[in-house]
C-alpha positions in Angstrom: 335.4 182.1 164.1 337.0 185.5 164.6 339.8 186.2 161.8 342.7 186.8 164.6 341.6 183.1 165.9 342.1 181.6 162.0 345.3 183.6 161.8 346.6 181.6 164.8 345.7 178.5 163.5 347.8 179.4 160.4 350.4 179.8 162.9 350.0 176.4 164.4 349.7 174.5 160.7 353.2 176.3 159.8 354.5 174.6 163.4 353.2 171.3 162.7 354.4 171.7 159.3 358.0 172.3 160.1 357.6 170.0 163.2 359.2 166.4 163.2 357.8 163.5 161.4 357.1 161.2 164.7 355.4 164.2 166.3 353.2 164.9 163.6 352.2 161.0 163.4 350.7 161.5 166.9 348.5 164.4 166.3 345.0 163.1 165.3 344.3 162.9 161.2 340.5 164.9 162.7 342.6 167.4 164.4 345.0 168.2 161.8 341.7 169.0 159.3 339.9 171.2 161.2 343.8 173.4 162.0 343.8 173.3 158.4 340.5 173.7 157.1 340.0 176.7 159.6 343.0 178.9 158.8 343.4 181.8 156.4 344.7 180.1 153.4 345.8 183.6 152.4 347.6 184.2 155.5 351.7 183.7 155.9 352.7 183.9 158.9 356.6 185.1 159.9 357.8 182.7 162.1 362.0 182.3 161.6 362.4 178.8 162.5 366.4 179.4 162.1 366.1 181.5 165.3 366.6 179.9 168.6 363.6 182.0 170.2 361.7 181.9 167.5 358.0 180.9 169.9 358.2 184.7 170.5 356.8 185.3 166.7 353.9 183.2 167.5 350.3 184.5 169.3 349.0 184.3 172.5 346.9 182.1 170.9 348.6 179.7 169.2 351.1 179.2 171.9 347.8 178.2 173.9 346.7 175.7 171.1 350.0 174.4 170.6 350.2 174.1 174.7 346.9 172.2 174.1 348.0 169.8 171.1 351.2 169.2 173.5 349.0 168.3 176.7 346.6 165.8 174.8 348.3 164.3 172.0 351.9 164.6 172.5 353.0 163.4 176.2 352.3 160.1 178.0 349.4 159.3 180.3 351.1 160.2 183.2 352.7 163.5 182.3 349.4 164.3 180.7 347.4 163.2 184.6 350.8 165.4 186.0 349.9 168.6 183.7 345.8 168.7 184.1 346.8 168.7 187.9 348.9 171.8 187.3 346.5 173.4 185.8 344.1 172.4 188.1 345.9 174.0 190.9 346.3 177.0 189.5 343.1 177.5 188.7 341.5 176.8 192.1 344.3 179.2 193.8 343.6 182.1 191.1 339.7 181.2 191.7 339.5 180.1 195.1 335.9 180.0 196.7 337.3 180.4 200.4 338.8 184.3 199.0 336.1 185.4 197.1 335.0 187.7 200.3 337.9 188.5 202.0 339.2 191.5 201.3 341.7 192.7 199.2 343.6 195.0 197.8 341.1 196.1 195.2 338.6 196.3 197.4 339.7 198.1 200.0 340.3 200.4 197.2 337.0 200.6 196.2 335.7 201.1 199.7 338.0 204.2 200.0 337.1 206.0 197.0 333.3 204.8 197.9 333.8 206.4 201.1 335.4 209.4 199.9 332.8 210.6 197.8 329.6 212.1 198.3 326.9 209.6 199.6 324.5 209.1 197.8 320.5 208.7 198.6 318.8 206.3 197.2 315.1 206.6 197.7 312.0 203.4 198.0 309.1 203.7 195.4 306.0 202.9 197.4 304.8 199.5 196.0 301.8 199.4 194.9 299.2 196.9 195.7 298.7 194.3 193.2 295.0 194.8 192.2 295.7 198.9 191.5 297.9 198.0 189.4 295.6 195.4 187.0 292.8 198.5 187.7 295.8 200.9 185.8 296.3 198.4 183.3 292.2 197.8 182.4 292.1 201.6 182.5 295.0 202.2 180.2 293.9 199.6 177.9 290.1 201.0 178.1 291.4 204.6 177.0 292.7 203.8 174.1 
């Protein structure tokens, strides 16, 4: 585990830690070991809870594990069926499988500076038939 990855998790402890007593009841005992067994003991991080916007000290990354602790431990089934459909949405629009070939504004850049440069050659190597090349081979082998 990559030290930027532990420092997060220190992040995430010092949440839970200052979090409310009912939330931290819901977050699996097996969860709450490996946040804490994982993390740079070393490591303070600078969050100032007295601040209203104080999520903008954390990481990427902890806001994602925290968004994940959220989504699976702390909202009911049917927000939690309600959010995983979000997500699944967004996903199949950012990755859609009817887009991958149309053409888009990358690629028509692409194709422009493509088409703009010098073309380029490229030139077949004769293949050679198959028992030449075990001849080579015995040859090369016999040589040395």
């Amino acid at each position: 585990m990559d030290e930027e990855y532990r420092k997060s998790l220190c992040e995430v402890a010092e949440v839970l830690e200052n979090s409310e007593e009912n939330i931290q009841q819901k977050i699996p005992k097996k969860l709450k070991d490996f946040i804490y067994n994982n993390r740079i003991s070393n490591y303070n991080p600078r969050i100032d809870f007295s601040k209203e916007d104080w999520e903008e000290d954390l990481s990427e990354d902890a806001k994602s594990i925290i968004a994940l602790i959220y989504r699976d431990c702390l909202v009911s089934k049917e927000e939690r069926k309600k959010l995983l459909e979000i997500e699944k949405n967004e996903l199949y629009e950012k990755y859609n499988p009817d887009n991958i070939f149309k053409n888009n504004n990358e690629s028509e850049k692409i194709n422009e500076e493509m088409n703009s440069t010098d073309s380029i050659s490229l030139t077949s190597q004769e293949e050679q038939i198959w028992y030449k090349k075990i001849i080579k081979k015995i040859l090369s082998f016999l040589k040395k």
